[in-house]
Every structure is written in structure tokens, then in C-alpha cells.
mmCIF file of the C-alpha atoms, coordinates in Angstrom:
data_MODEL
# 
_entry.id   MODEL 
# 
loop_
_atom_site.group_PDB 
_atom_site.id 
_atom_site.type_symbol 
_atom_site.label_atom_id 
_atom_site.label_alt_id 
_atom_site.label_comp_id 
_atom_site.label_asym_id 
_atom_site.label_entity_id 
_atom_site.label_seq_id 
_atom_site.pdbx_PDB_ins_code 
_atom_site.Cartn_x 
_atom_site.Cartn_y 
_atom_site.Cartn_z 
_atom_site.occupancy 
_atom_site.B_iso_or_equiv 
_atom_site.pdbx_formal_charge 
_atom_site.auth_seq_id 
_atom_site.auth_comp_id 
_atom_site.auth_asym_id 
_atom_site.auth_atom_id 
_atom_site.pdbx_PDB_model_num 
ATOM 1   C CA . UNK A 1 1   ? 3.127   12.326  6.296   1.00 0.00 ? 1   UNK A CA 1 
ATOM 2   C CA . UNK A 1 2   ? -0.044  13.084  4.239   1.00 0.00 ? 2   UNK A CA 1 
ATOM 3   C CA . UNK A 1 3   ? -1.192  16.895  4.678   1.00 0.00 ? 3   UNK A CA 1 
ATOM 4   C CA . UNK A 1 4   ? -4.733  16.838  4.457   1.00 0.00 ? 4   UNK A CA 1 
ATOM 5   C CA . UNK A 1 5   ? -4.836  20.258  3.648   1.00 0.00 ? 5   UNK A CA 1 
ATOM 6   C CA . UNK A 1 6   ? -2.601  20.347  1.055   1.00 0.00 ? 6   UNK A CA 1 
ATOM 7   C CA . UNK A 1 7   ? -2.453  16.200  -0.611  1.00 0.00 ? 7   UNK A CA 1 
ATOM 8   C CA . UNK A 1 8   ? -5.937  16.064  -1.392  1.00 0.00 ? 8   UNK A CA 1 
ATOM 9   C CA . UNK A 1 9   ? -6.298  17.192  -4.874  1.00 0.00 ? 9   UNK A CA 1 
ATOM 10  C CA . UNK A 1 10  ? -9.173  16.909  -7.793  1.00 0.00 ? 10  UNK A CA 1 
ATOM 11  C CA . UNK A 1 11  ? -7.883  15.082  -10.724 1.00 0.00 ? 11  UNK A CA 1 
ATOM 12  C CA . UNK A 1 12  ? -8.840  17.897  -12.464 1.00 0.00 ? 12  UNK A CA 1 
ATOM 13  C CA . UNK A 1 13  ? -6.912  20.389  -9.886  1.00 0.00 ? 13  UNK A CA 1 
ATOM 14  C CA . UNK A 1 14  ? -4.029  18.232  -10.903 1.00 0.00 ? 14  UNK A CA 1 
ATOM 15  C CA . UNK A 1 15  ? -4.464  18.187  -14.529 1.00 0.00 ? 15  UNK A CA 1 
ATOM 16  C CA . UNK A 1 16  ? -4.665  22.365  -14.329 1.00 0.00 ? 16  UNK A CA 1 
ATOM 17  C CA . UNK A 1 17  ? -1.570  22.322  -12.324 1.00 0.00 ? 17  UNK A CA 1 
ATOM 18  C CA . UNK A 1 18  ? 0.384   19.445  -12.722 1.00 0.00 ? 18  UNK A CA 1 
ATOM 19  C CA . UNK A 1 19  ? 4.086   21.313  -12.314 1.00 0.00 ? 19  UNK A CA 1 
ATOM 20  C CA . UNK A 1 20  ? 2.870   22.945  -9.521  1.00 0.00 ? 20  UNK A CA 1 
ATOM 21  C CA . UNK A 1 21  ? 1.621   19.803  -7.704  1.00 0.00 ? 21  UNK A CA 1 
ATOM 22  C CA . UNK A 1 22  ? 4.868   17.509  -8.727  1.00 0.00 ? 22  UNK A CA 1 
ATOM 23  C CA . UNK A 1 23  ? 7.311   20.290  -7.657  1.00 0.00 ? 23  UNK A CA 1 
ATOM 24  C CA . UNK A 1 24  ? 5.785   20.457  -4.192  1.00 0.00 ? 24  UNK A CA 1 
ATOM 25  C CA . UNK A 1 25  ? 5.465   16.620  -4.101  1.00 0.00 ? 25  UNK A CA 1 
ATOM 26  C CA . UNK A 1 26  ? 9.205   16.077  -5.086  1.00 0.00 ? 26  UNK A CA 1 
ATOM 27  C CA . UNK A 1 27  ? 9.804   19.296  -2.824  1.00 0.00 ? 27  UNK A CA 1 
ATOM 28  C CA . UNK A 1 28  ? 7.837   18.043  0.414   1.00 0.00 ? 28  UNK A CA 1 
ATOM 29  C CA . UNK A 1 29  ? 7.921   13.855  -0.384  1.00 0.00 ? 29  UNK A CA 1 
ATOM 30  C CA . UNK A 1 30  ? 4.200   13.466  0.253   1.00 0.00 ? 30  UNK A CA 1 
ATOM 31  C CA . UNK A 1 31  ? 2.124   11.462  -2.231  1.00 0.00 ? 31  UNK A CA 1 
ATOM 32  C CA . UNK A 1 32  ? -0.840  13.637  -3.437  1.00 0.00 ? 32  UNK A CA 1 
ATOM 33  C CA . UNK A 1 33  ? -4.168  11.670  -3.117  1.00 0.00 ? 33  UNK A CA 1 
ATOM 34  C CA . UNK A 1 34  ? -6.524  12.653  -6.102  1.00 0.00 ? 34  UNK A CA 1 
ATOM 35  C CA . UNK A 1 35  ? -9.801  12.552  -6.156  1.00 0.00 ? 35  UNK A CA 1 
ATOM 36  C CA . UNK A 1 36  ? -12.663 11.945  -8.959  1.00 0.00 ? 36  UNK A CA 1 
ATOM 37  C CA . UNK A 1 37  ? -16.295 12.958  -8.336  1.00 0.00 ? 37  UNK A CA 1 
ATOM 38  C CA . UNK A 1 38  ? -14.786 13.704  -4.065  1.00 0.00 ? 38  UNK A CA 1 
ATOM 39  C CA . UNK A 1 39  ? -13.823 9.935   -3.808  1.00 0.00 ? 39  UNK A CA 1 
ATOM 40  C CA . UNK A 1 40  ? -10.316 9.134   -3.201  1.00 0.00 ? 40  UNK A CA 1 
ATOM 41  C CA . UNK A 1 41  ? -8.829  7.136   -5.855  1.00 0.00 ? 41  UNK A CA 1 
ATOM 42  C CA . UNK A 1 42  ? -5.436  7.307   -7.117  1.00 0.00 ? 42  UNK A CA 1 
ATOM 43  C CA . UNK A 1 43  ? -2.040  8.093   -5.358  1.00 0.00 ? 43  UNK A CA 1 
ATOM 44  C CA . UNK A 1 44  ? 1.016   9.689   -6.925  1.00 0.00 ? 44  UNK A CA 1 
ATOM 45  C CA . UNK A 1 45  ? 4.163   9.196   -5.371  1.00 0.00 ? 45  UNK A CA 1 
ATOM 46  C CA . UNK A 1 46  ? 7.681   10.255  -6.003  1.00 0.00 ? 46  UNK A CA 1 
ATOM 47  C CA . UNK A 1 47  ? 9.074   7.007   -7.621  1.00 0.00 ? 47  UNK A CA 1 
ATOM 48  C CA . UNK A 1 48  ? 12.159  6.857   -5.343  1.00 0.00 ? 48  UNK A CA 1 
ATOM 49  C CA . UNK A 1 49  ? 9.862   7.180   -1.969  1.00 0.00 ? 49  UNK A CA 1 
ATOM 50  C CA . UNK A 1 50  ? 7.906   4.055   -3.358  1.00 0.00 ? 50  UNK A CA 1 
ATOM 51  C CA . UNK A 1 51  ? 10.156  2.192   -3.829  1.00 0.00 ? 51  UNK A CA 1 
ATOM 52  C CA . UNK A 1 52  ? 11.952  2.756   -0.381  1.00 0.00 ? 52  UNK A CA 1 
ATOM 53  C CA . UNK A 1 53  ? 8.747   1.786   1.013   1.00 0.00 ? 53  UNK A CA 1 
ATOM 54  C CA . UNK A 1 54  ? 7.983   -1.081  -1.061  1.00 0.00 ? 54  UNK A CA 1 
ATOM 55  C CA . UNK A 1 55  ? 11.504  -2.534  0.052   1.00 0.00 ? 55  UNK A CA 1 
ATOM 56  C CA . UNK A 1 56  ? 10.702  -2.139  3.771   1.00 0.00 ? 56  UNK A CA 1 
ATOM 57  C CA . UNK A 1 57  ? 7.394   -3.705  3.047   1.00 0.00 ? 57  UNK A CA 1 
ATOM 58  C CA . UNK A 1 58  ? 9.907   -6.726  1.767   1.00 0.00 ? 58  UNK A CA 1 
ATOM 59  C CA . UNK A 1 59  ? 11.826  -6.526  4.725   1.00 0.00 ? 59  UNK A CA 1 
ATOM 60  C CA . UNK A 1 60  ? 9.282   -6.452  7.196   1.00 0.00 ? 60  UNK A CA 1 
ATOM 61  C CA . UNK A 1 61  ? 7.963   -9.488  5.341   1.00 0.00 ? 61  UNK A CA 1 
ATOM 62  C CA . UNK A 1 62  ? 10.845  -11.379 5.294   1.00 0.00 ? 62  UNK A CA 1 
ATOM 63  C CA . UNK A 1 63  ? 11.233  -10.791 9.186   1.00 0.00 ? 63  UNK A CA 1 
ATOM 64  C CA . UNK A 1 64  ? 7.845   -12.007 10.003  1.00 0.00 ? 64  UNK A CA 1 
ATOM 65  C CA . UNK A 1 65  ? 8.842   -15.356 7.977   1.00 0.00 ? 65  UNK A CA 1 
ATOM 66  C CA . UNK A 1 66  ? 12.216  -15.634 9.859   1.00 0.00 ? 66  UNK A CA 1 
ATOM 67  C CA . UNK A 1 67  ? 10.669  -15.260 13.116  1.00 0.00 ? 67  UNK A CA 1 
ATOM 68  C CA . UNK A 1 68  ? 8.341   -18.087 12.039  1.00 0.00 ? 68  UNK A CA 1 
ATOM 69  C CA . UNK A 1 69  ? 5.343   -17.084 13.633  1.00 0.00 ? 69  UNK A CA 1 
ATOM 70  C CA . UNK A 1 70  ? 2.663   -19.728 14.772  1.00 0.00 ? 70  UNK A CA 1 
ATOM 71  C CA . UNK A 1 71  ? -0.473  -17.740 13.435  1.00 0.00 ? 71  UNK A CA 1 
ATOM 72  C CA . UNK A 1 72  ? -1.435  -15.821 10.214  1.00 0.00 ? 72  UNK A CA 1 
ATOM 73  C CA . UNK A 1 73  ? -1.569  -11.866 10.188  1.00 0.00 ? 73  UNK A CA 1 
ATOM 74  C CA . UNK A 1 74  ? -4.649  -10.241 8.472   1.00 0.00 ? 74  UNK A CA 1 
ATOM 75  C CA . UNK A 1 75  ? -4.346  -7.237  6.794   1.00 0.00 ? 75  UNK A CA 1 
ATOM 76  C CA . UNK A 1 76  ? -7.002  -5.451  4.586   1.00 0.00 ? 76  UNK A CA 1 
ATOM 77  C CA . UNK A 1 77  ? -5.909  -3.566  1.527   1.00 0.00 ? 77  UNK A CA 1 
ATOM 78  C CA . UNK A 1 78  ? -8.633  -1.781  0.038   1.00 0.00 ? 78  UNK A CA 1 
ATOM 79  C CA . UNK A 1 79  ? -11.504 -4.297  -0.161  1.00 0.00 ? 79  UNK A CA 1 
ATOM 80  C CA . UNK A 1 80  ? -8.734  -7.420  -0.545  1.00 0.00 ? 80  UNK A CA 1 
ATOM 81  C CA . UNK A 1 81  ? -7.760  -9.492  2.977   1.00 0.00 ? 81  UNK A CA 1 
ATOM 82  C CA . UNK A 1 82  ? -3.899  -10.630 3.086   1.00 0.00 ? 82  UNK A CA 1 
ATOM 83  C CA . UNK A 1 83  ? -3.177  -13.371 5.497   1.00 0.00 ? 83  UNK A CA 1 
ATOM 84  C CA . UNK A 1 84  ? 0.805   -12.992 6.535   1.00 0.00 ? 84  UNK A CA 1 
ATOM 85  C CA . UNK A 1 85  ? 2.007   -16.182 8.123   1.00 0.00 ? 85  UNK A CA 1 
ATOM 86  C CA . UNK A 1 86  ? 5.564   -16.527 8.992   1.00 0.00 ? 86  UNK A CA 1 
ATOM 87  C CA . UNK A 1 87  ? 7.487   -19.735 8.526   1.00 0.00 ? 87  UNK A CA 1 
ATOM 88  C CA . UNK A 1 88  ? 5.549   -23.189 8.614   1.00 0.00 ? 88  UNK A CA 1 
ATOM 89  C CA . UNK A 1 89  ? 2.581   -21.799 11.145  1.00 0.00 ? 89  UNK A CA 1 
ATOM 90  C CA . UNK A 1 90  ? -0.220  -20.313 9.905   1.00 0.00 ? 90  UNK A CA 1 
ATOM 91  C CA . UNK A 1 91  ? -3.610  -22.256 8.269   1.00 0.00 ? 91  UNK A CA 1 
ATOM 92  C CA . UNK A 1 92  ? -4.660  -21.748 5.087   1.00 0.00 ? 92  UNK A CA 1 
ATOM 93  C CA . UNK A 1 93  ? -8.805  -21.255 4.511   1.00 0.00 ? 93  UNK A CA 1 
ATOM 94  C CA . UNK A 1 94  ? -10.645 -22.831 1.809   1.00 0.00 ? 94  UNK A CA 1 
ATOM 95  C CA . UNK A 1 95  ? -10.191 -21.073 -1.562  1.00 0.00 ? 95  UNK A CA 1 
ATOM 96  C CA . UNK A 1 96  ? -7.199  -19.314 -0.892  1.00 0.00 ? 96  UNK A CA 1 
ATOM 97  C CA . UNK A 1 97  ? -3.968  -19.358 -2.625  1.00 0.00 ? 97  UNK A CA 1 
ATOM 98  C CA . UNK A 1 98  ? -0.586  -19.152 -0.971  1.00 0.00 ? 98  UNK A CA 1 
ATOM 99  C CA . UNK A 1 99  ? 2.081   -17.130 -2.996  1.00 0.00 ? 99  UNK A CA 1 
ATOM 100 C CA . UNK A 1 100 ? 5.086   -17.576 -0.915  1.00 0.00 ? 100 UNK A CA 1 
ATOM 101 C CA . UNK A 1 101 ? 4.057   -16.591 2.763   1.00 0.00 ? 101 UNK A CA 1 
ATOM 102 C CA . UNK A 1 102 ? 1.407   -14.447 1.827   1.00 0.00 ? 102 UNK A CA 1 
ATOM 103 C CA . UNK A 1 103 ? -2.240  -15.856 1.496   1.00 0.00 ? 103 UNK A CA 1 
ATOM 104 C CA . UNK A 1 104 ? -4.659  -14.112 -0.182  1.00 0.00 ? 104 UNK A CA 1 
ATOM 105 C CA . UNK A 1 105 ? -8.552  -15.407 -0.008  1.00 0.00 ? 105 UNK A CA 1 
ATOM 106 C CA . UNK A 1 106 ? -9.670  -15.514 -3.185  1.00 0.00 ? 106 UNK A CA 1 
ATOM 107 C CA . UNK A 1 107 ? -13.290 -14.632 -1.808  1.00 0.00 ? 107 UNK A CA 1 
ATOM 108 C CA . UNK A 1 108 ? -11.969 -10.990 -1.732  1.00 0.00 ? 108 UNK A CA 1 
# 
């Protein structure tokens, strides 16, 4: 879980004291969110807690489209919409692309 104390670094904090910030990220396994000019903008992550999450993100996925759900799920990452749709339900908009069961509007 991301401590907002302690995560929430200046890229140039991290730069200064990048052993520092990697030891206590491997030590704790929270991503550090960095910051340019006080706006969020990249994550680091230990690669091995990515991945485990990417994988559940797979799995999850793969549920949803076994379960075969009649409508689409929207989620929002940053300023892109994903439609989930599980099995043969789900609509498609106008000007969207399906990859799979994942829809993503190409409006963004």
C-alpha cells in the first residue's frame, strides 16, 4: 500500500538518492510515485511486484470472459476508457477497436 508520506518523491529527490529510495522500495514493496514540477508522473516498481500484479490483472480478465458477462465494464486509465466485456455480450461503440475482450474507444 502506497505511503503517502514516504512514496511521493521529486524526480530530483530520487536522482540525489536513488540507493536510498530502491533499498526501501525493494525493502517495503511499495512503488515510489515521482513527481516533476509537483505533478505525479512516473511509477517505479520492484519488477517482481509488477509483474505479480500484471498476472492477476490477466486472471481477473480471463474470469470476467469465462463468466461471459452480458454487458461491457468501463474502466478509466489515466485519460484512456477500457470497455471489459466478457464472452459474446457486450456492444461495441463506433470507432472503437476490440483487441481480444478488451475495447478501447479510440476517441480517448
Amino acid at each position: 500500500m502506497l505511503d503517502i508520506a514516504n512514496d511521493i518523491r521529486s524526480l530530483s529527490d530520487f536522482k540525489r538518492n536513488t540507493s536510498e529510495l530502491l533499498d526501501r522500495l525493494k525493502k517495503t514493496g511499495n512503488p515510489l510515485v515521482l513527481t516533476i514540477n509537483g505533478k505525479a508522473e512516473i511509477v517505479v516498481q520492484d519488477a517482481e511486484r509488477a509483474q505479480r500484479q500484471y498476472l492477476a490483472a490477466i486472471r481477473t480478465l480471463a474470469t470476467i470472459r469465462r463468466l461471459q458477462l452480458p454487458e461491457a465494464i468501463q474502466v478509466n486509465i489515466g485519460a484512456k476508457q477500457v470497455n471489459v466485456t466478457g464472452g459474446t455480450g457486450g456492444t461495441r461503440k463506433r470507432g472503437s477497436r476490440k483487441i481480444g475482450h478488451l475495447n478501447r474507444d479510440a476517441g480517448g
